[in-house]
N, C-alpha and C positions, 0 to 999 in steps of 0.2 A: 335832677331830672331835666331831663333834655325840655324846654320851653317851646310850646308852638302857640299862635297869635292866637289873640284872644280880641271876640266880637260879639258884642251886646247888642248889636241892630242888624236887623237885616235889609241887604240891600240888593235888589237885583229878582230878577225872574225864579231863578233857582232857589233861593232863600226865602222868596214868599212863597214856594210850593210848599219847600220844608215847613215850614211853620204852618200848613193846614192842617185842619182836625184829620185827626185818623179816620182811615173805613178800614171795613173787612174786606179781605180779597184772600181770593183762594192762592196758595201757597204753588209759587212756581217752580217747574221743573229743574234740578240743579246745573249748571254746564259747568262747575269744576269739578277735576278727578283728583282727590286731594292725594298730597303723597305721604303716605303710611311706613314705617316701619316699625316691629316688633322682636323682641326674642320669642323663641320657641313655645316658651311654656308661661306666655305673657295671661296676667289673670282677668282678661278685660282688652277693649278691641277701642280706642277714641273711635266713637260715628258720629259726624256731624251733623244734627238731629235738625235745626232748623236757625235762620239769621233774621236778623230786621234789620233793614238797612234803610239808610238816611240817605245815600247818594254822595255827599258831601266831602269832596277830597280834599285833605289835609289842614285841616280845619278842627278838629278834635269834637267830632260829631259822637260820639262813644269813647270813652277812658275808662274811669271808675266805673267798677258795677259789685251790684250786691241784689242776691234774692234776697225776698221774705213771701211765705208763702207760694201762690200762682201768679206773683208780680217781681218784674226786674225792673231793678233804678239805676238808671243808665246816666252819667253825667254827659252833658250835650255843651264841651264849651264854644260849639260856633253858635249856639240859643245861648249859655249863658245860665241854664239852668238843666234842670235834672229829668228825662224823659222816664215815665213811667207805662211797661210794657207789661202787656196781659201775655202770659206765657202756658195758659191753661191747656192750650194746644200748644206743645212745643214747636211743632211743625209750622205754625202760619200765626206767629208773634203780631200784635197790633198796638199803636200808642194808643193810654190810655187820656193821658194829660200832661200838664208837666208843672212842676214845683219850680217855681220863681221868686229870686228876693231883691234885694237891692244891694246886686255885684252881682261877681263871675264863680260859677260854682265849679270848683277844683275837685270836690273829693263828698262823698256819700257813705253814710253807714244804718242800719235799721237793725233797734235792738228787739229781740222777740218778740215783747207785748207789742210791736207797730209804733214803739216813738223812734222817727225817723230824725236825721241831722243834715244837713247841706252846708258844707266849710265854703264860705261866698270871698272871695278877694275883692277888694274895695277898687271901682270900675275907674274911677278917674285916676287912683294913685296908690300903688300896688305897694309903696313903701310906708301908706298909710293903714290903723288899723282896720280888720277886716272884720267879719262878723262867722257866728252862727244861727242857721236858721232850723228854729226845731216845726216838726211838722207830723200829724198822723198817716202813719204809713197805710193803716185800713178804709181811710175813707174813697171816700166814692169820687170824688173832685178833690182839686188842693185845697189842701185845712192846713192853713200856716197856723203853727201853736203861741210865736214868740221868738223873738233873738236877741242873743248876747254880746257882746263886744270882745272879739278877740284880739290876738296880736298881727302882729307884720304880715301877708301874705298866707292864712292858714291855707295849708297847702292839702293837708291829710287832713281824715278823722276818725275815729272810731272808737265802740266799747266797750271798757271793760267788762268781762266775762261775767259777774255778777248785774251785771248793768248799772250798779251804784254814779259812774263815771262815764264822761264824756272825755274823750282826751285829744287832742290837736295839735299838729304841728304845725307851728309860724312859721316859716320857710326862713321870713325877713328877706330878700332878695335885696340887694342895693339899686337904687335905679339905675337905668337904663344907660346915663351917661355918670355914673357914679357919682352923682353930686350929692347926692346922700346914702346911709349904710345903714340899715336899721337893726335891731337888732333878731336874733334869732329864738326862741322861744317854745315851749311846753308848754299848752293851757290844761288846766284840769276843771272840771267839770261838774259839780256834785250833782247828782240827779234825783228829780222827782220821782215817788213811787208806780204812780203811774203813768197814763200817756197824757203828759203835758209841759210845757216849757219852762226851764227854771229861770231864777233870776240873774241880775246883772251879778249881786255879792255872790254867787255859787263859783262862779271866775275864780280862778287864781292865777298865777304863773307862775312854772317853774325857769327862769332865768340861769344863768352861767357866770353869775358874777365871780360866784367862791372860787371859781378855777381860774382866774386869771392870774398868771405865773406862776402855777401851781406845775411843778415836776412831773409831764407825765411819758407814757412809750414813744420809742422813737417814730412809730407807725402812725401818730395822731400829726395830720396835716396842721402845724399852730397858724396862727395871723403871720398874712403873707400879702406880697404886693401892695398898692395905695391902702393907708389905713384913715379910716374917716372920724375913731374914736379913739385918740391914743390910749384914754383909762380903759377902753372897755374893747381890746381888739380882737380878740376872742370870742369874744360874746357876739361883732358884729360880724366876726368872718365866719361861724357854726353857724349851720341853716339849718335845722333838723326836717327832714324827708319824708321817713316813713316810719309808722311806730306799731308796733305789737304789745298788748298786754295780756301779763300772765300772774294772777292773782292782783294782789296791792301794788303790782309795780309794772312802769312801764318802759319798753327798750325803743328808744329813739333813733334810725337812723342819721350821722353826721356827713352826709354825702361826700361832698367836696374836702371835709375833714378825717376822711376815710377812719371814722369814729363809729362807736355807739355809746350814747349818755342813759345811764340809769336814774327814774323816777319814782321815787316813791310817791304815792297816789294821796297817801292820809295828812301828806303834809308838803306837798303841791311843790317837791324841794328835787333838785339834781341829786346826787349822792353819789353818784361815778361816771369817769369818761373812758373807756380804753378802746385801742386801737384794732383795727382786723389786721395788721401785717403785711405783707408783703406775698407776690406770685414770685417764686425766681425763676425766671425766664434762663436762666441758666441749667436749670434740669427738668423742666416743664417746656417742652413744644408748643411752638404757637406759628401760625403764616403771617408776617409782619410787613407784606410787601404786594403792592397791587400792580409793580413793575418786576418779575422776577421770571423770564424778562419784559421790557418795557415793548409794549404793543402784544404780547403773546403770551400773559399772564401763567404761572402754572403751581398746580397747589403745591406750598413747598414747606411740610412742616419741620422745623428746625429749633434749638435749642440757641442762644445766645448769653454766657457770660457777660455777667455787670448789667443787666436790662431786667429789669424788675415791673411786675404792675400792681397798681393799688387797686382793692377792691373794689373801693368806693360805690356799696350797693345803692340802689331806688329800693326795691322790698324787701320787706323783712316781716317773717312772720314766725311762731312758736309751737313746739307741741311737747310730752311729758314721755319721757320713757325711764320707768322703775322708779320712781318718782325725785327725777333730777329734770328742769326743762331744757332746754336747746333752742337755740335760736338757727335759724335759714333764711339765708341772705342770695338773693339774687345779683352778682356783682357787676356791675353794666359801665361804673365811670362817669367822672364827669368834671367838666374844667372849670376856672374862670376865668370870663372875658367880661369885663365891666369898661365900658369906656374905652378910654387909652389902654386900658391893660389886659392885657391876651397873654394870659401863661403859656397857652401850649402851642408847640412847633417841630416843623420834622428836624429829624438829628441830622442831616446832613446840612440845614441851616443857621446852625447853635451859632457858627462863627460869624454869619454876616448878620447884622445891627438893622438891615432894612428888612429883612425877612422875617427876623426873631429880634425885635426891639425890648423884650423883656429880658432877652439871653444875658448870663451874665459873665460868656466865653466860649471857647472852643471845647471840642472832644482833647482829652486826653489822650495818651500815645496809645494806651490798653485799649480803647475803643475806637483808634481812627479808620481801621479797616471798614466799620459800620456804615459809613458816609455812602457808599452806594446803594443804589435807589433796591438792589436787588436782594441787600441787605436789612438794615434798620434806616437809611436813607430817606425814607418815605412815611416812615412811624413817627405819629403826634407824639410827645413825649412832654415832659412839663419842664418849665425852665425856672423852676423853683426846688428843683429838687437835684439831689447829686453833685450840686456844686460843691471841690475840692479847693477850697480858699486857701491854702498853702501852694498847690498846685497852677491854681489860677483854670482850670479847667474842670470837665464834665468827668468826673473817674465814673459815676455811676450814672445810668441812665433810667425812669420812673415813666411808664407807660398808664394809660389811664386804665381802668378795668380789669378784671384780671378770668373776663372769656367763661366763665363757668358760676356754679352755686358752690356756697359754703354752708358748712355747720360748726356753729360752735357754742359752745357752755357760755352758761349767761355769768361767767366770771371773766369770760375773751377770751379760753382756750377754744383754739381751731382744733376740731376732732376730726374732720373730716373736707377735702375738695376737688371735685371735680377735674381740675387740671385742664389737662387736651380734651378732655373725653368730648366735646361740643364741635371742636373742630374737628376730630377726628369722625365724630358719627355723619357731621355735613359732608367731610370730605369725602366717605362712601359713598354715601347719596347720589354725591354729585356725577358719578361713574356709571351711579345702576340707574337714575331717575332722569326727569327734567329738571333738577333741585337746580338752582346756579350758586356756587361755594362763594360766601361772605356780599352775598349779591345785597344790594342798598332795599330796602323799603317803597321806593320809587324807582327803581331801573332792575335792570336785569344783566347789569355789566360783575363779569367773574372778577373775586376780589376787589369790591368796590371799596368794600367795608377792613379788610384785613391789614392797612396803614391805619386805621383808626380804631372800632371796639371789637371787630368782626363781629358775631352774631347779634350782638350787644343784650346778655337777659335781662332784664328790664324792671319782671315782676313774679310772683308766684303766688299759688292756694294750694294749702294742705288740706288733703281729707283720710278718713278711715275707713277702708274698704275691705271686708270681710275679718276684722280682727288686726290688719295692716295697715301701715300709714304708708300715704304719698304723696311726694310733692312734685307741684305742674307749674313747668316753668317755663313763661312766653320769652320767647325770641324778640326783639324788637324789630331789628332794620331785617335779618330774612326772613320772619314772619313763620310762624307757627310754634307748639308745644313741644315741651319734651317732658317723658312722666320718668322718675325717679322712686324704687319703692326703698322709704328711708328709716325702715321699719327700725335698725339696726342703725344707729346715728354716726357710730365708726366705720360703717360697711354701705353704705349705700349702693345702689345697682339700677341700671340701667332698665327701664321697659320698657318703651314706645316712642314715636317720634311722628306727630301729625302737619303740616302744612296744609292748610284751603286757599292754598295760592297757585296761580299759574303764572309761568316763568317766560310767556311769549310775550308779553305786551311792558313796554318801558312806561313805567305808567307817568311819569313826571313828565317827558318830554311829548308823548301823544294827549295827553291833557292841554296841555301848554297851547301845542298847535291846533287843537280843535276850539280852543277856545278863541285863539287866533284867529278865525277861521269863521268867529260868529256862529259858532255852534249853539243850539237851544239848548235850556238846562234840562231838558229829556235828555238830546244825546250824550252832555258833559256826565248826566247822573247812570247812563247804560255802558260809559265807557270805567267809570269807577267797580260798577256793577261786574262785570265780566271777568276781572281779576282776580278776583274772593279777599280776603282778609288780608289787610297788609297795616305792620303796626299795632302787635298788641300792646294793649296798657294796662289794663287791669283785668283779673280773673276771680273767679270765684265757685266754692267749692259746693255743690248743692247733694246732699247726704239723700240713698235712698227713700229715706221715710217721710223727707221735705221736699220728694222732686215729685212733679206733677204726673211724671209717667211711673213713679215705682223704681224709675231706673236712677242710678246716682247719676250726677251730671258736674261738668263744670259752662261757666259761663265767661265767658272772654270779651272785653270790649277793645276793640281794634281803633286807635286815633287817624290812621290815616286815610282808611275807606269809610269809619264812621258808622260803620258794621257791628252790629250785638251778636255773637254765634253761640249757641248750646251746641256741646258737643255730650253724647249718653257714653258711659263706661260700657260700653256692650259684650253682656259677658258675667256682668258683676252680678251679685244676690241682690234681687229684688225687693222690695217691699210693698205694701199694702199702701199707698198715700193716707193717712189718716187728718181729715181737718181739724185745722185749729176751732177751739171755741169760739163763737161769735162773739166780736168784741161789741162793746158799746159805743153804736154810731154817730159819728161828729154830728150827723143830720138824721133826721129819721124817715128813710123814701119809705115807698109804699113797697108792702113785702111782693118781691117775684121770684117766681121759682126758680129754681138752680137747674143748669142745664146736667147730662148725666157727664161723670166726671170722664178724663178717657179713658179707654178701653182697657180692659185688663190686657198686661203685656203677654206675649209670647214665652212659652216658658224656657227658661236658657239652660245651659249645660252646668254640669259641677265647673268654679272658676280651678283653674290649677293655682297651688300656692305659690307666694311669690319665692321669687329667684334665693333670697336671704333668709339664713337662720338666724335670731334675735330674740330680744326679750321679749316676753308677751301681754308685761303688762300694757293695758289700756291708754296711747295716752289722754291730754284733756283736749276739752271740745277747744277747735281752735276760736281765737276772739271775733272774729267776724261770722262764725257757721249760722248758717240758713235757720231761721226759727221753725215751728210749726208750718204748714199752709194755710192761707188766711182760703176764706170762699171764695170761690172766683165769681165773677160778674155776670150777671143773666147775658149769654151773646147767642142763642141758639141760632139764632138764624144766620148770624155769621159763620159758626160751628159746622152750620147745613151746608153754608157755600164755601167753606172750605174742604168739606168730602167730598166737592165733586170731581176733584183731582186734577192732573195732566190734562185731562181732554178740553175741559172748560178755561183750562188757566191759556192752552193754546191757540183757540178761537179767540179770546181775545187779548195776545200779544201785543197789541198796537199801545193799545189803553194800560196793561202794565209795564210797558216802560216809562212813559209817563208817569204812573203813579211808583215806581222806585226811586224817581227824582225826590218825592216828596216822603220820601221814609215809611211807603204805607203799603210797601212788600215783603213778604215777610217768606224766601227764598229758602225750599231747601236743597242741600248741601248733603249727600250721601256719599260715603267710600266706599 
């Protein structure tokens, strides 16, 4: 996963807004036209139902998120901890509080009954170990439960589907200037029955010792570059990412190892490593050049012999069809650069030593045509990989990413991937829309991104919508969804395609200069504001019967505007919201009445079926899905001043842009 800076204090005008207590304010009028596309007979419409935003550019103000109930947990790494949003009206989102430990909170999960987890990275020294912080997810204020000690950098965390299990990925990151390499790590977790924090001995770790020089596929990245533990170099070059559990075991992302390591749960032990394979860019199109030609860019998708990309996904998550599971991998890429050592480099650099000091030679004769920028010229490529030592040259060349989603059987066969199909749907786009093809997260320059991951996916949620599963998978650097119905795990198919971004404003460099410029943190947070979503990181899949409207929804946290968006399936079969049981209060306030829940929805059309024929069995609930609704919080009076609509929210403009600095507008966003 791509790393952005991490800040435990705040400093400055802007950041003591942020960190004020929330208020209610009525939900203001949207000003983006987001860009939509669909197939014909799509069973469900992404509406952008309503945002909360933080103001906060590029700062990782919103990543992680997860419903439980009429609450989203938003992780906030420019706070440092985990913002908890009232989403009872989806439309005009407000903080409730926020859950704080001692470190930087990476990653959030909330299992049914409201025991909550916060995966905290240890503040002063990321290569030391981190913790978990357990916490009631129902309470009214933070009710920290207790914390654990985990390993190296937990980076992830989440559920097992039973909820017996807590499970966690130590990333282990080596520091900064590689002076040390820690190692990388599976914590498991045994858990209490009900809501309350286990102890230190419930820890385990599953570690990677047993594989080191153990025979495995060519496709697993081994220990490479500066090694810091010669007995244990595997152990310290695996970083494990992201994990999905599906019964007693769980699948570990190996990022940088373009791996997945299988866990058994019962016995805190690895039990297999295999590889995801390889893209061939030799019979799979991709745009590999943001000079093609130089100064007048032009989408150019093409096919290249000997240039391969590794998967190398961030998310990965699971579902059951006919009762075999599947794993789906969002494959986004990713290098290393530690110190002195920088693996990757454009191919037309491989031969000079100041450019690519990692390089270990020249292109080969079979690839020297590549060398122009209009070419592969321009494409990061890794200089660890493809070296012909007989040769003394590059015979193949290893791209990071491989531009799309996969699926495969949780034994490593790929059943099914996406290919071109991401570039190809931008590349339409970009003809009929405002879209700008491989444009960066911060700018709006055409093929910014297409020498490096292009759209780079980043992350996914699966959900079951009418008997159908689908998965939703964010875009990173051009920023928005794309929905896949994958009902059919050999067959998947295309159905929608949302962006809440506009494509007029460079937002890195008009930041830059207004800040330059001694801009107030009003105008720096109304210029983040006018964008929309830029930079998903995490999603999450919120099922009919758990969503506050009745309508199924997903929920997206975007790291680079710091933006929380629910976006409704509109279209989809509805449900009745039914509340959870009243749990047993950490505190016991004085009882107030519940405000009336909202409105019954509008009643929608038959959904047409999806695009694919497939098997029908059911599959399982995926390991993170939304629990019950907990009660939402007496706010009627904030409820009142949010039906006053448009008219109230425009009288006084002045006063909300100010408070959008401070994360306490909660913007809707309609298509």
């Amino acid at each position: 996963m791509s790393r952005i800076p991490r800040f435990l204090t705040a400093t400055g005008a802007a950041c003591a807004l942020v960190l004020s207590p929330a208020v209610a304010f009525a939900a203001q009028p949207g000003d983006i036209d987001p860009i939509y596309d669909a197939v014909d007979d799509a069973p469900f419409d992404l509406t952008v139902t309503g945002t909360f935003e933080t103001g906060i550019y590029d700062e990782g103000a919103s990543e992680i998120v997860q419903a439980h109930g009429d609450r989203l947990f938003s992780v906030n790494a420019a706070a440092g901890s985990v913002s908890v949003l009232d989403m009872s009206d989806p439309t005009a989102m407000t903080e409730l509080f926020r859950i704080a430990g001692d470190g930087v909170a990476n990653s959030v999960a909330v299992r049914d009954d409201g025991l909550g987890v916060v995966a905290l990275e240890n503040a002063d020294d990321k290569t030391a170990p981190g913790s978990l912080l357990f916490f009631d997810a129902n309470a009214d204020e933070p009710a920290v439960l207790g914390t654990v000690e985990a390993g190296s950098l937990p980076d992830m965390v989440t559920f097992s589907p039973d909820g017996a299990y807590a499970v966690v990925a130590n990333e282990g990151e080596p520091a900064d200037d590689f002076s040390s390499d820690p190692e990388g790590s599976i914590g498991v977790v045994a858990l209490p029955a009900g809501v309350a924090a286990p102890a230190q001995d419930d820890m385990r770790i599953a570690d990677f010792h047993a594989f080191e020089g153990v025979e495995l596929d060519d496709s697993v990245r081994d220990a490479f570059g500066p090694i810091r533990n010669e007995e244990l170099p595997r152990s310290t070059n695996w970083e494990p990412e992201y994990i999905s559990v599906v019964g007693g075991t769980a699948y570990a992302v190996l990022q940088e190892a373009n791996a997945v390591a299988t866990v058994d749960l019962a016995t805190a032990e690895v039990t297999d490593v295999w590889g995801l394979g390889f893209q061939n860019w030799g019979e799979v199109a991709l745009d590999p050049s943001d000079r093609d030609p130089e100064d007048a860019p032009e989408i150019n998708l093409a096919t290249y012999p000997g240039l391969y990309g590794m998967p190398m996904p961030d998310g990965i998550q699971s579902y059951e069809v006919g009762g075999e599971t599947y794993l789906v991998t969002a494959n986004e890429g990713d290098a290393r650069e530690w110190g002195d050592y920088v693996e990757p480099a454009r191919v037309k650099d491989l031969a000079d030593p100041e450019e690519a000091p990692a390089s270990q030679g020249p292109l080969c004769e079979n690839l020297a045509a590549y060398e122009d920028d209009a070419a592969l010229g321009r494409l990061e490529v890794s200089t660890a990989m493809g070296f012909d030592e007989q040769q003394g040259c590059y015979s193949e060349l290893y791209a990071y990413g491989a531009r799309s989603f996969s699926i495969y059987t949780t034994s490593g066969e790929r059943v099914f991937d996406s290919g071109s199909e991401f570039e190809e749907l931008t590349a339409r786009l970009s003809e009929s829309t405002d879209l700008v093809f491989n444009s960066g997260h911060d700018n709006n320059e055409l093929e910014n991104r297409s020498d490096a991951k292009g759209v780079e996916p980043e992350n996914l949620t699966i959900g079951e919508v009418d008997g159908r599963t689908y998965a939703f998978i964010g875009f990173e650097r051009l920023s928005g969804v794309v929905v896949y119905d994958i009902t059919d795990p050999a067959a998947p198919s295309y159905v929608e395609f949302l962006s809440n971004r506009e494509f007029d404003t460079n937002l890195g460099d008009e930041y830059e200069a207004l800040e330059e410029s001694g801009a107030s943190a009003e105008e720096l947070a109304a210029l983040v504001s006018q964008v929309g979503d830029l930079g998903p990181e995490g999603l999450d899949f919120i099922p009919a019967d758990a969503s506050p409207s009745g309508v199924p929804m997903i929920v997206v946290g975007n790291e680079v505007t710091g933006s929380t968006t629910l976006y409704e399936l509109d279209g989809a079969p509805v449900a009745e919201p039914t509340p959870a049981p009243t749990p047993e209060p950490t505190a016991t306030p004085e009882p107030t009445p519940t405000p009336d829940p909202t409105p019954e929805p509008a009643p929608t059309a038959e959904p047409t079926p999806g695009p694919t024929e497939a098997p029908t069995e059911e599959p399982s609930e995926e390991p993170s899905a939304s629990p019950e609704p907990a009660p939402a919080p007496d706010d009627a009076e904030d409820d009142e001043l949010a039906a006053t609509g448009g008219e109230a929210a425009w009288g006084i403009a002045l006063l909300g842009a100010a408070l959008v600095a401070a994360g306490l507008v909660a913007r809707t966003r309609r298509a």
